[in-house]
Legacy VTK file of the C-alpha trace (Angstrom):
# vtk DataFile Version 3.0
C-alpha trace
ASCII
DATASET POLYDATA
POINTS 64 float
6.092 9.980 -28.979
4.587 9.043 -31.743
6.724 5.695 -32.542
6.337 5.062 -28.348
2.551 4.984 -28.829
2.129 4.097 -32.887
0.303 6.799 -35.447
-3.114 5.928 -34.762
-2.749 5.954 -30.746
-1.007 9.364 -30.735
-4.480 10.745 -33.047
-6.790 9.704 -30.487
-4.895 10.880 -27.811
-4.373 14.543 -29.746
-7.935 14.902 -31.210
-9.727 12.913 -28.926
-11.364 14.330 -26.021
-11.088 10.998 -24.022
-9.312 11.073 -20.531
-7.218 7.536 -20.635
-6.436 5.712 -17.460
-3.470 3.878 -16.524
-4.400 0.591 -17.671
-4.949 2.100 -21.209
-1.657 4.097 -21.332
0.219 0.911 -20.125
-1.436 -1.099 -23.133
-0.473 1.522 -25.894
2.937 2.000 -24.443
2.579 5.641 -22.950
3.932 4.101 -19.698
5.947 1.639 -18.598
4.033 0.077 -15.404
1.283 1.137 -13.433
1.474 0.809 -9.315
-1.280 1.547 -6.743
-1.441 4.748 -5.687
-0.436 3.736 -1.852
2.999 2.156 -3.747
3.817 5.104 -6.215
5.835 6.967 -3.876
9.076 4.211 -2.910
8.462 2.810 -6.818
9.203 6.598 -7.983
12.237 6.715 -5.738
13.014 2.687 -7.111
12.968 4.092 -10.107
15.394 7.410 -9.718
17.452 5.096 -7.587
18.134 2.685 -10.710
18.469 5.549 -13.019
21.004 6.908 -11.114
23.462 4.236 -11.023
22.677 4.134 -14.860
25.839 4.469 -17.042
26.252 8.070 -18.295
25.309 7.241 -22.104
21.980 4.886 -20.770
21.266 8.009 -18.700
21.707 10.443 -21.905
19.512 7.659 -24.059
16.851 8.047 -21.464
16.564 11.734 -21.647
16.440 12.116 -25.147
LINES 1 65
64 0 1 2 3 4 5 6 7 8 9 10 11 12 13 14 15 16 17 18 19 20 21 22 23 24 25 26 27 28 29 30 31 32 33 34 35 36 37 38 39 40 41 42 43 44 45 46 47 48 49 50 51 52 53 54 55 56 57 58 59 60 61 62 63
């Protein structure tokens, strides 16, 4: 995680005591996009959907 979110992100999210909201987790790379809460269902199942039809070693990459 740590080369996702750089050294000094991951120690503020580990000793802080901050709650971070989607906007900030986007910016330091924790996630990939941020939807509305009324879209988050059919962009979850978007998602899975693509993943799926992934080629096995993308798939693997993914997971590790």
């Amino acid at each position: 995680m740590t080369l996702q979110v750089g050294e000094r992100n991951m120690r503020e999210l580990l000793l802080g005591s901050e709650l971070i909201d989607a906007e900030r987790a986007k910016e330091i790379g924790l996630v990939n996009r941020v939807v509305v809460q009324d879209d988050l269902l059919s962009e979850a199942r978007n998602s899975l959907a693509l993943s799926c039809k992934a080629p096995r070693a993308r798939r693997r990459r993914l997971n590790d």
